[in-house]
N, CA, C and O atoms as a GROMACS GRO file, in nm:
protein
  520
    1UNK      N    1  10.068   2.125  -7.948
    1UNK     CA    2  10.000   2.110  -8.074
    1UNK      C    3   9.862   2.048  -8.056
    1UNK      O    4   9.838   1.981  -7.955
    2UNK      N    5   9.775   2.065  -8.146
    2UNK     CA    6   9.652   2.057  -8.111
    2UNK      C    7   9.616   1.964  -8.275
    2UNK      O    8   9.596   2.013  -8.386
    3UNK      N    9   9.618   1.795  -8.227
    3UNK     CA   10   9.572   1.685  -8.369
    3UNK      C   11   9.470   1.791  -8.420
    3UNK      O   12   9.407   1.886  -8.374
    4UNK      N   13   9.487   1.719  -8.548
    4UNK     CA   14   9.371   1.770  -8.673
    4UNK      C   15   9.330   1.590  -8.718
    4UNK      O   16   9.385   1.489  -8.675
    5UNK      N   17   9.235   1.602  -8.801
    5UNK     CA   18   9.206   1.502  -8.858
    5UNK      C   19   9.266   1.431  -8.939
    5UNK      O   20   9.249   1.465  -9.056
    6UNK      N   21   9.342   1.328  -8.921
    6UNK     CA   22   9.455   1.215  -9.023
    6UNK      C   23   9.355   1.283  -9.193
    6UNK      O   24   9.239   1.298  -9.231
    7UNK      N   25   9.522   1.309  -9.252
    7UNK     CA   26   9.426   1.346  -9.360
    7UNK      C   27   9.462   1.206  -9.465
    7UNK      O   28   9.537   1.115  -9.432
    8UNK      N   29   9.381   1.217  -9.615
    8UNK     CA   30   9.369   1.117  -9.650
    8UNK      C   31   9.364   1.141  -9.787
    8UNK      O   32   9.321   1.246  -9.836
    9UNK      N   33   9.424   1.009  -9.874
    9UNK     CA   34   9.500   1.008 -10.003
    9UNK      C   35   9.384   1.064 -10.107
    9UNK      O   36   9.281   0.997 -10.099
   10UNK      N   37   9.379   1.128 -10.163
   10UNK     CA   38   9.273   1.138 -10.255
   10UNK      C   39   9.194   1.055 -10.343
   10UNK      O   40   9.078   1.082 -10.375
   11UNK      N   41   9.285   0.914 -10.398
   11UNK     CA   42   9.258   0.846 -10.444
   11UNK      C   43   9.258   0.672 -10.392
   11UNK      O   44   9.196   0.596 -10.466
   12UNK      N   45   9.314   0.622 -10.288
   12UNK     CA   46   9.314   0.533 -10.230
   12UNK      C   47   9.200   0.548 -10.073
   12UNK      O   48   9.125   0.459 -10.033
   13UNK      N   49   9.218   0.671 -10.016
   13UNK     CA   50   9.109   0.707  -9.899
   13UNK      C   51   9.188   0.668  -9.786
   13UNK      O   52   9.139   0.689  -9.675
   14UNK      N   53   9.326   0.601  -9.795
   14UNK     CA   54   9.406   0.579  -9.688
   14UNK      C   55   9.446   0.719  -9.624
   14UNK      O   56   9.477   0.821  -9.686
   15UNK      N   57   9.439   0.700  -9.487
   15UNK     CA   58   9.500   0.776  -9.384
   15UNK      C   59   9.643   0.813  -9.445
   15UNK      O   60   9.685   0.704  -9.486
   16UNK      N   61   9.741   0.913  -9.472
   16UNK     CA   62   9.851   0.903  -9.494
   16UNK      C   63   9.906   0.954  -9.390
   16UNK      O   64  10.013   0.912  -9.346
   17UNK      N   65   9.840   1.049  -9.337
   17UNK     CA   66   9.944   1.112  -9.221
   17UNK      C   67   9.879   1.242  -9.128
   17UNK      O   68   9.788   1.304  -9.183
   18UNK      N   69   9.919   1.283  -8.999
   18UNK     CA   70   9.832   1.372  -8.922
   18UNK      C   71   9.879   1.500  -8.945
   18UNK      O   72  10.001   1.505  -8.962
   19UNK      N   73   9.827   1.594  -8.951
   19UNK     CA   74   9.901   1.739  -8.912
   19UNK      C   75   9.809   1.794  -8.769
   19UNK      O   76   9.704   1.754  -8.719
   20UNK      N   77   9.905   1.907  -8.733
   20UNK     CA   78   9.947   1.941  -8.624
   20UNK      C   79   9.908   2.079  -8.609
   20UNK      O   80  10.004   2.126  -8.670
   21UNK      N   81   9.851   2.167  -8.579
   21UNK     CA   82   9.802   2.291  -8.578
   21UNK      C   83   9.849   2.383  -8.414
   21UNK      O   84   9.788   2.390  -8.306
   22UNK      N   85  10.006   2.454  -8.468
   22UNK     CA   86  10.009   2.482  -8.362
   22UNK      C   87   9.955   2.656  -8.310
   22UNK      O   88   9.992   2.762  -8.360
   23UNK      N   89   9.866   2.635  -8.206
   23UNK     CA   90   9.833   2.802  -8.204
   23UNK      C   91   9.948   2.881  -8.125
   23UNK      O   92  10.016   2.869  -8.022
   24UNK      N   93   9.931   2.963  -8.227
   24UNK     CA   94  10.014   3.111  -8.158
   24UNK      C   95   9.963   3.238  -8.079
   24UNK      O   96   9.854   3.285  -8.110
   25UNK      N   97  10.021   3.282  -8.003
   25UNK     CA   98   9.962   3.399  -7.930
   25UNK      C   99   9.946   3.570  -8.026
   25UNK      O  100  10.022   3.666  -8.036
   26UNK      N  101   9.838   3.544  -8.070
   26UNK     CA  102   9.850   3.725  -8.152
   26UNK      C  103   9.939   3.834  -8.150
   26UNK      O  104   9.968   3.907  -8.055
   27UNK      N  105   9.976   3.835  -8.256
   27UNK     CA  106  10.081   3.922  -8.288
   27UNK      C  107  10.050   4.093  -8.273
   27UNK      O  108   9.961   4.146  -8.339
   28UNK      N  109  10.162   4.192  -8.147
   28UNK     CA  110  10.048   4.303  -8.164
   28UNK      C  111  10.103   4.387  -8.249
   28UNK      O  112  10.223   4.409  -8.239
   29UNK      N  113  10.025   4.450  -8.351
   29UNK     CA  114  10.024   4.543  -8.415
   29UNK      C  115  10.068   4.657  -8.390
   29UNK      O  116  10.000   4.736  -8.325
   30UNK      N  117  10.221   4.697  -8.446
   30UNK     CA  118  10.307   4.845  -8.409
   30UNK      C  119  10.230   4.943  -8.494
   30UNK      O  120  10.205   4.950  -8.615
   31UNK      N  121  10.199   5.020  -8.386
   31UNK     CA  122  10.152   5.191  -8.451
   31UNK      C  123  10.283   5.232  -8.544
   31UNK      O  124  10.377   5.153  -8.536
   32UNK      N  125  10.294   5.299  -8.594
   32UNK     CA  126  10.395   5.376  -8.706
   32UNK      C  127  10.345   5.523  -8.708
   32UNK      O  128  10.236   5.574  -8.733
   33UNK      N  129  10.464   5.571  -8.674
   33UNK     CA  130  10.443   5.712  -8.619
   33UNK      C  131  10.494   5.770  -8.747
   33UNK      O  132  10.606   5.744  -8.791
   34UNK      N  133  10.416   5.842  -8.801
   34UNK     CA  134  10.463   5.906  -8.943
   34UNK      C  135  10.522   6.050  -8.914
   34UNK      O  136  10.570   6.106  -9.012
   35UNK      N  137  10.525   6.102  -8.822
   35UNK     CA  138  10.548   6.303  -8.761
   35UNK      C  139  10.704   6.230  -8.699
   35UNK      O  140  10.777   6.306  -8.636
   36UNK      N  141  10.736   6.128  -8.715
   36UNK     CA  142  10.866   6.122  -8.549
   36UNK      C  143  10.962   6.142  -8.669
   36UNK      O  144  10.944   6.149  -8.791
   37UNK      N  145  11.087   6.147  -8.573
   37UNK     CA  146  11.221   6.173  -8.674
   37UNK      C  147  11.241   6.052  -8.707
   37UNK      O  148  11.181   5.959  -8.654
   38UNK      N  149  11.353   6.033  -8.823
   38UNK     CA  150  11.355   5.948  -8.875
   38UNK      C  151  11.496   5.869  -8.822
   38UNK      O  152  11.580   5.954  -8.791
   39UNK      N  153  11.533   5.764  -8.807
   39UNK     CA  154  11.619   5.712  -8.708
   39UNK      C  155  11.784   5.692  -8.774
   39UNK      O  156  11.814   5.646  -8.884
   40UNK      N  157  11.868   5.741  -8.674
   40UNK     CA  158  11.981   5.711  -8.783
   40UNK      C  159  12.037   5.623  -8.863
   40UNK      O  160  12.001   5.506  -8.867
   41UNK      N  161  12.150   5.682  -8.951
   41UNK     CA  162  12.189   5.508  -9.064
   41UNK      C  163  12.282   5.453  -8.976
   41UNK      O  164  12.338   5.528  -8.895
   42UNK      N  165  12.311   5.316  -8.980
   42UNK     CA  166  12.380   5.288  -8.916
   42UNK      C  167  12.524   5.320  -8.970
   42UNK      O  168  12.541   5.403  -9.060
   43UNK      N  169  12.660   5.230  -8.895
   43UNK     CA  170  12.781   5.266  -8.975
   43UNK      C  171  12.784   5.193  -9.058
   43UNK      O  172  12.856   5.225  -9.153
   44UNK      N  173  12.709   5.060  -9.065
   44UNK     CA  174  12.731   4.949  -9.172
   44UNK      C  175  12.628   5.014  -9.312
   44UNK      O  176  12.664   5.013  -9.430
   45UNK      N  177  12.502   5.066  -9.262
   45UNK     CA  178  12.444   5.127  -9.384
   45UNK      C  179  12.561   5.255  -9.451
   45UNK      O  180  12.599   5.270  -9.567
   46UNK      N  181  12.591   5.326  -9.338
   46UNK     CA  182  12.655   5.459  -9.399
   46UNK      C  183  12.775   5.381  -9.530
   46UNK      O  184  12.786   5.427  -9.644
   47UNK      N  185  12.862   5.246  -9.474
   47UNK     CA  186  12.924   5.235  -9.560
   47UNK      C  187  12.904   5.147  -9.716
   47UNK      O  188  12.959   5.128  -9.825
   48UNK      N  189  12.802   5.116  -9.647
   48UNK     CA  190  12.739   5.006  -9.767
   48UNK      C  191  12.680   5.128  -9.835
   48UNK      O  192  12.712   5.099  -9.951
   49UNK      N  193  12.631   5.220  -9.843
   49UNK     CA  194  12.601   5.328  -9.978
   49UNK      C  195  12.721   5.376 -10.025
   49UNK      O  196  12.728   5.408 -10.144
   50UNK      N  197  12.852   5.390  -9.927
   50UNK     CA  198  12.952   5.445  -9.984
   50UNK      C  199  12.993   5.362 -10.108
   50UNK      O  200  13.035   5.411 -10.213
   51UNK      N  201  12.971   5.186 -10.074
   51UNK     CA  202  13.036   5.088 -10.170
   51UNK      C  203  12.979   4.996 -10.261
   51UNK      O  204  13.026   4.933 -10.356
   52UNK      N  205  12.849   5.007 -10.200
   52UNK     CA  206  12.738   4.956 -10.287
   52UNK      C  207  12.785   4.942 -10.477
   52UNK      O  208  12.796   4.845 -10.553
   53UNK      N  209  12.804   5.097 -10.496
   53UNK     CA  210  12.859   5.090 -10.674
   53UNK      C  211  12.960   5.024 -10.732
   53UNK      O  212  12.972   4.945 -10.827
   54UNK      N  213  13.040   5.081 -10.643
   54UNK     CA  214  13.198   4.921 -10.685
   54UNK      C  215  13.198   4.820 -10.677
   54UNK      O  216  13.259   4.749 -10.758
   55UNK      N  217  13.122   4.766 -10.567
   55UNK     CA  218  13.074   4.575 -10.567
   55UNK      C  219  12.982   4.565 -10.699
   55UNK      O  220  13.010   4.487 -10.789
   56UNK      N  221  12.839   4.672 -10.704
   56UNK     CA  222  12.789   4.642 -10.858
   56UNK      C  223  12.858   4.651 -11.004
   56UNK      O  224  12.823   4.598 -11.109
   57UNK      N  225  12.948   4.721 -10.981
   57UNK     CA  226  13.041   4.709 -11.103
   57UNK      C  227  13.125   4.559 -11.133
   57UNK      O  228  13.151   4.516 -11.246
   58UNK      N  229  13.153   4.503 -11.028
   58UNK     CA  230  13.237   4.424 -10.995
   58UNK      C  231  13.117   4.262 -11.043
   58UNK      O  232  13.123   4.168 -11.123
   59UNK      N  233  13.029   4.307 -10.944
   59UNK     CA  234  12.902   4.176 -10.966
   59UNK      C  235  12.842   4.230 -11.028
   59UNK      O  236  12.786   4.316 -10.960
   60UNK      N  237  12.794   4.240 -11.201
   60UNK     CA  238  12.696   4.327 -11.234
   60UNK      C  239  12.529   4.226 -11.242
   60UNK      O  240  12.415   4.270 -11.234
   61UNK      N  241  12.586   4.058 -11.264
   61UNK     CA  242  12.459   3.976 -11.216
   61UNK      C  243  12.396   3.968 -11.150
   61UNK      O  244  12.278   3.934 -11.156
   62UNK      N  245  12.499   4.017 -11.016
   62UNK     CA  246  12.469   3.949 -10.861
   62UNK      C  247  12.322   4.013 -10.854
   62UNK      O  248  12.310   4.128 -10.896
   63UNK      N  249  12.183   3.929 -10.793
   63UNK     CA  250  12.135   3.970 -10.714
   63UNK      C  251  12.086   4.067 -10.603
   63UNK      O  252  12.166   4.054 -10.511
   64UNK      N  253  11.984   4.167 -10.566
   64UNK     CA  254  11.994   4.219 -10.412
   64UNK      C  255  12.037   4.137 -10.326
   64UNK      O  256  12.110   4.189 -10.242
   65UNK      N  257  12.012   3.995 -10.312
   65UNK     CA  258  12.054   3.923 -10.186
   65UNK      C  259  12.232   3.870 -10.197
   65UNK      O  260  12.312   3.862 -10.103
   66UNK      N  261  12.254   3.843 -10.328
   66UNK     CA  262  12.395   3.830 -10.310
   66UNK      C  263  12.475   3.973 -10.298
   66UNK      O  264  12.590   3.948 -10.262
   67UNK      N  265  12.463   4.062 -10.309
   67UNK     CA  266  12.499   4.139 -10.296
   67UNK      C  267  12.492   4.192 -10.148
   67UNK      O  268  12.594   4.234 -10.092
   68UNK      N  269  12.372   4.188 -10.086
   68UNK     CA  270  12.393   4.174  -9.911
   68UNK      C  271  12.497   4.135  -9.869
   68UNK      O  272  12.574   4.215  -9.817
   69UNK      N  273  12.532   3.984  -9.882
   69UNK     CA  274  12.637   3.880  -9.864
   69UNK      C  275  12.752   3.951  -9.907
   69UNK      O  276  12.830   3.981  -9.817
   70UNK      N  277  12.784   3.988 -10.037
   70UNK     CA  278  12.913   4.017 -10.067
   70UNK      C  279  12.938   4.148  -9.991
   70UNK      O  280  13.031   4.132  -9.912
   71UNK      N  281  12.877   4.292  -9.987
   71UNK     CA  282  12.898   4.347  -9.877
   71UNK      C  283  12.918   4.316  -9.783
   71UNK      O  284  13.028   4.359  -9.748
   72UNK      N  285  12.844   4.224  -9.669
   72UNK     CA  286  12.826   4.184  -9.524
   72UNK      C  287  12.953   4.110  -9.530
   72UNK      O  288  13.027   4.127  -9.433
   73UNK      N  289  12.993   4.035  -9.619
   73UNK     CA  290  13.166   4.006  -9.604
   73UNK      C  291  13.258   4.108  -9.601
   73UNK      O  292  13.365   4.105  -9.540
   74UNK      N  293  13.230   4.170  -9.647
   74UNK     CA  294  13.344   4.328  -9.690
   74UNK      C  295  13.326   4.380  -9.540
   74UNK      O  296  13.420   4.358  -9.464
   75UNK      N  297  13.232   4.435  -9.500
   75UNK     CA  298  13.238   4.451  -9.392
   75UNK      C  299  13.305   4.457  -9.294
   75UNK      O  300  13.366   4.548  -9.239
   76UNK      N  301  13.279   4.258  -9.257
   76UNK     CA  302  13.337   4.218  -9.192
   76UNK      C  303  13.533   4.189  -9.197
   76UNK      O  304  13.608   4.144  -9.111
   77UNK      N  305  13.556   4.232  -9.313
   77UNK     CA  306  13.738   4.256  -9.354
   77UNK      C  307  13.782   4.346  -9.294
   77UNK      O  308  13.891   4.339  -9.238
   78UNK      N  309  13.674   4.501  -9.290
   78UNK     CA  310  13.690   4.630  -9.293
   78UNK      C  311  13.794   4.658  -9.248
   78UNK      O  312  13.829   4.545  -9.279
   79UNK      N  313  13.904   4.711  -9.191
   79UNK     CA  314  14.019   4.737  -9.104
   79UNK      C  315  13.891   4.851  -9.011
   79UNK      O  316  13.791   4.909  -9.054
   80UNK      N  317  13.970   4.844  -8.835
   80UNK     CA  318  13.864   4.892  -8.769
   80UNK      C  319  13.894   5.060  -8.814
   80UNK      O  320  13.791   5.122  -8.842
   81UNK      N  321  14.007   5.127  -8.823
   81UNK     CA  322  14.016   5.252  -8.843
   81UNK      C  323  13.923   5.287  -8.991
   81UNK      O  324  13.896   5.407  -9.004
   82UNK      N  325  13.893   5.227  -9.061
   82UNK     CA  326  13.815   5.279  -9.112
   82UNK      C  327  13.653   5.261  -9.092
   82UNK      O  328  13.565   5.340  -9.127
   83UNK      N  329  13.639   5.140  -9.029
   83UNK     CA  330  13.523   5.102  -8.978
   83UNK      C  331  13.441   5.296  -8.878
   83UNK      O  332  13.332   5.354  -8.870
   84UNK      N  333  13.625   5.325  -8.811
   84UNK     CA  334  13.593   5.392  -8.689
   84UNK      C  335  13.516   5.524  -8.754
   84UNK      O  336  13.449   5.599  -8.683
   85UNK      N  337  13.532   5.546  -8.906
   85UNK     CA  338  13.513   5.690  -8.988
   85UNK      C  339  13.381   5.723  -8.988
   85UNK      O  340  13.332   5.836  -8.990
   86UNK      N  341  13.296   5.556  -8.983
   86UNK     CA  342  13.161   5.541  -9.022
   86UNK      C  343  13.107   5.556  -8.919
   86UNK      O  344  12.993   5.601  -8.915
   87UNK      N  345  13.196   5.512  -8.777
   87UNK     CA  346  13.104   5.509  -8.662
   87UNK      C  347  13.059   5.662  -8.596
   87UNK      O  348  12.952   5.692  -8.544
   88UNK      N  349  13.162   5.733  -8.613
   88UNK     CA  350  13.180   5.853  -8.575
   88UNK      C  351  13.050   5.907  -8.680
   88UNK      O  352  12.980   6.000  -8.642
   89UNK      N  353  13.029   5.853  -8.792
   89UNK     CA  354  12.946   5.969  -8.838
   89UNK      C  355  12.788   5.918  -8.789
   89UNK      O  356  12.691   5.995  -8.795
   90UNK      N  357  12.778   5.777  -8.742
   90UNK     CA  358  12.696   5.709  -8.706
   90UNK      C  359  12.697   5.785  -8.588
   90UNK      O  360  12.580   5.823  -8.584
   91UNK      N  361  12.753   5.834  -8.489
   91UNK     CA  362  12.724   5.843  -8.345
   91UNK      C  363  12.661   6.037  -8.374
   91UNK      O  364  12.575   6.099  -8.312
   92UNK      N  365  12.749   6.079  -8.490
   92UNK     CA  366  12.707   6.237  -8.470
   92UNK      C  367  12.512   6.235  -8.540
   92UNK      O  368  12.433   6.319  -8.499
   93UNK      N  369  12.473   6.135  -8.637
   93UNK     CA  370  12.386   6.115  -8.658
   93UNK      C  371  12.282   6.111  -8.550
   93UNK      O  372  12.178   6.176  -8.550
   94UNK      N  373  12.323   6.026  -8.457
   94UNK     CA  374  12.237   5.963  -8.360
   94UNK      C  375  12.196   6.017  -8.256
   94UNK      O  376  12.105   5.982  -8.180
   95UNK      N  377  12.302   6.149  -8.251
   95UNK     CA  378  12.356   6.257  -8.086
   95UNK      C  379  12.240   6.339  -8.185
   95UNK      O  380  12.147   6.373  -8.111
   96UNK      N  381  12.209   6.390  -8.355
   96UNK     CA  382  12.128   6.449  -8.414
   96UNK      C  383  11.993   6.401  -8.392
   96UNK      O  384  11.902   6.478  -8.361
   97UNK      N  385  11.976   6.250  -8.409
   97UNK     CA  386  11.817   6.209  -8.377
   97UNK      C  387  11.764   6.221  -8.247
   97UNK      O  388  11.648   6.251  -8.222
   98UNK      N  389  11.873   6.191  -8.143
   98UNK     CA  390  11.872   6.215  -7.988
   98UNK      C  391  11.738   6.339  -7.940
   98UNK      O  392  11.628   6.331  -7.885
   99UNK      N  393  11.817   6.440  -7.992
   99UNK     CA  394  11.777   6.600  -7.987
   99UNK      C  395  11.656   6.635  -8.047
   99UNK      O  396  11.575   6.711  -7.993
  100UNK      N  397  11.639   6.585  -8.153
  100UNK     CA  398  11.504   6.556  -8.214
  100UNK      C  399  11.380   6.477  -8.176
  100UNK      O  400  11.260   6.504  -8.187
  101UNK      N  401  11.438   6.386  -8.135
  101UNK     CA  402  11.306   6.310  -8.066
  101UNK      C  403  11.311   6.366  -7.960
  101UNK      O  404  11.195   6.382  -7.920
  102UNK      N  405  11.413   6.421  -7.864
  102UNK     CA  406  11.386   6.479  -7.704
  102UNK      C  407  11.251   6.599  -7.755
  102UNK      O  408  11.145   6.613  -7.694
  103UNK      N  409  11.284   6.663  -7.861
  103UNK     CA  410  11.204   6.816  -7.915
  103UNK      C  411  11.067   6.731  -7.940
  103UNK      O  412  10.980   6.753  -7.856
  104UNK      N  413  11.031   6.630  -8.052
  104UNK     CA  414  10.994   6.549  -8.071
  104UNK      C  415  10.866   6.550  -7.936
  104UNK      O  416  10.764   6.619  -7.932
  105UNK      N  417  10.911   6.460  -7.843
  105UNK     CA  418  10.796   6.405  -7.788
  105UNK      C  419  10.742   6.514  -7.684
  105UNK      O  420  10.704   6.477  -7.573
  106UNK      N  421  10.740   6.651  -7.722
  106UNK     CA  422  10.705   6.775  -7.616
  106UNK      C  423  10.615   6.796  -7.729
  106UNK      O  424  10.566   6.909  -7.728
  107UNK      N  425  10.580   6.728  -7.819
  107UNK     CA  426  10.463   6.849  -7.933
  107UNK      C  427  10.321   6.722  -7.928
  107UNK      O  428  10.326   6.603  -7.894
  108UNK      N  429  10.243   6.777  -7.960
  108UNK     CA  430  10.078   6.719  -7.897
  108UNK      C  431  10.060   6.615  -8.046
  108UNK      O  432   9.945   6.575  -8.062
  109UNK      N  433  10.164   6.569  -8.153
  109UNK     CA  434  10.168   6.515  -8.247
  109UNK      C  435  10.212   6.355  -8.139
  109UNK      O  436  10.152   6.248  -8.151
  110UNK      N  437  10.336   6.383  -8.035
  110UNK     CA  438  10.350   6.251  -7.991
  110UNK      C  439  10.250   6.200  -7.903
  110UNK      O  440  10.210   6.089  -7.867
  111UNK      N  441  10.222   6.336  -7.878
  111UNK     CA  442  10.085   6.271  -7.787
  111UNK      C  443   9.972   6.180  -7.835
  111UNK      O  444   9.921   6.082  -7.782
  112UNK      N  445   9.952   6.234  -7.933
  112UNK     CA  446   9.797   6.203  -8.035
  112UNK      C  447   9.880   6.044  -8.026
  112UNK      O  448   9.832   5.950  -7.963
  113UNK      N  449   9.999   6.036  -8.094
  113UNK     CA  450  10.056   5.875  -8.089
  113UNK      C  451  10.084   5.820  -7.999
  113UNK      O  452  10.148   5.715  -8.000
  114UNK      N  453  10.034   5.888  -7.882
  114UNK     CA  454  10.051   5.787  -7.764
  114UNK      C  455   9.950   5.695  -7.767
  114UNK      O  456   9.956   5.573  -7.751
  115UNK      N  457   9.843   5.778  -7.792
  115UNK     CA  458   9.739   5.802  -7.754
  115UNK      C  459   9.671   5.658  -7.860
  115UNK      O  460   9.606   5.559  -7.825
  116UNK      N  461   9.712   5.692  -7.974
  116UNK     CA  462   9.686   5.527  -8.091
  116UNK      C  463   9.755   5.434  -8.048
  116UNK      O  464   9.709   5.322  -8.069
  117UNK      N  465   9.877   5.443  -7.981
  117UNK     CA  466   9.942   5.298  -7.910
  117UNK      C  467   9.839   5.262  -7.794
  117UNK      O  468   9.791   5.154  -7.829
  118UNK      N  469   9.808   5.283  -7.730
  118UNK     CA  470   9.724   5.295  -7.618
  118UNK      C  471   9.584   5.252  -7.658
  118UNK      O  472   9.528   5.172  -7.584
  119UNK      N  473   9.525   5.294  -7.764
  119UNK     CA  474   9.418   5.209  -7.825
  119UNK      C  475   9.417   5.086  -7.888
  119UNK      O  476   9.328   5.002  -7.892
  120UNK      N  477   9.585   5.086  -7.962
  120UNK     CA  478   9.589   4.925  -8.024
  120UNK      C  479   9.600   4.844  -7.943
  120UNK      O  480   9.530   4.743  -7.960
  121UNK      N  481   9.725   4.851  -7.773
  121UNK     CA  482   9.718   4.768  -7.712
  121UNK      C  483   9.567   4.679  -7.596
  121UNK      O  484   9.561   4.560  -7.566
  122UNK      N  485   9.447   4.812  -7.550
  122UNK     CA  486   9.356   4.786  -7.545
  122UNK      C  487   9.276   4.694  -7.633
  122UNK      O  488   9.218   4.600  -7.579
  123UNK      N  489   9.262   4.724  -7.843
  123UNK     CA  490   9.234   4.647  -7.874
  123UNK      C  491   9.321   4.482  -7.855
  123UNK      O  492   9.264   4.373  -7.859
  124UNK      N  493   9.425   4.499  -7.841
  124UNK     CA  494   9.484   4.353  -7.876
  124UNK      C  495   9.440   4.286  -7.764
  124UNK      O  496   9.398   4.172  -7.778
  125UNK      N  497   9.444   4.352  -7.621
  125UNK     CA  498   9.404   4.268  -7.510
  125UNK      C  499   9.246   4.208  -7.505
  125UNK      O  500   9.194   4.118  -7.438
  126UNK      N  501   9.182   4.323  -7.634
  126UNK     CA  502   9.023   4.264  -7.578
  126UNK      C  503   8.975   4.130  -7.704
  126UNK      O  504   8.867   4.072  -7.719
  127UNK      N  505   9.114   4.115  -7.782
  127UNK     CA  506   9.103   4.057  -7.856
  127UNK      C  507   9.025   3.860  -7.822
  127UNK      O  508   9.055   3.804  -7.717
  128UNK      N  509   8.927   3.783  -7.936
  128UNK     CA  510   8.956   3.683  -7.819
  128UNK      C  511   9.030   3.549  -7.905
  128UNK      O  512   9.029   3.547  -8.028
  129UNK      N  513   9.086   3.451  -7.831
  129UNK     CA  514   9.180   3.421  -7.889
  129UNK      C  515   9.149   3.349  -7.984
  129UNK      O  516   9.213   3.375  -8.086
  130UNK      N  517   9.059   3.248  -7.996
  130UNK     CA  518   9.005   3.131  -8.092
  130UNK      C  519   9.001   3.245  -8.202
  130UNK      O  520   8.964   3.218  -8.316
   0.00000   0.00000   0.00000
């Protein structure tokens, strides 16, 4: 951490206390490939749309975030054989995006996005740090 100047009461001019300024190393900026396939749902998404409506019926107050929670518990109850229904459709999804991105990165669209990753990380390195 790198002191800052004791800051001070507005109205008395007493020192109250120091802060601390800690620097961080620049964050690099992900390209977002708008042409790529789109990545599969998982099994926990696949089943959370299946159940999403019956927990809202059930909680019609709840929150988006309590509602995370009350799913992400359900979830975790799931019995695995049915867990296994979601995974299977999760894995045929994924064996689908597989094939797609293999097709995917042979067309001069992934290239061009190589090609912008490759410029952001140049910019980030020539970045300077102060």
């Amino acid at each position: 951490p790198i002191p800052c100047v004791p800051w001070q009461s507005q109205t008395s001019g007493h020192a109250v206390g120091t802060f601390f300024f800690v620097a961080t190393a620049p964050t690099m900026v992900k390209v977002k490939d708008p042409n790529a396939p789109k990545r599969a749902t998982s099994a926990y998404f696949l089943w959370m749309n299946d159940n999403r409506e019956k927990v809202q019926k059930k909680n019609p107050e709840a929150s988006m975030t309590e509602m995370s929670k009350i799913l992400g518990d359900m979830w975790k109850s799931v019995a695995e054989a049915a867990k296994k229904k979601y995974q299977d459709k999760y894995e045929a999804a994924k064996k689908k995006y597989d094939k797609a991105m293999e097709k995917y990165r042979k067309t001069p669209e992934f290239a061009a996005h190589q090609a912008r990753v490759q410029e952001e990380k140049v910019k980030d390195t020539k970045k300077d740090v102060r």
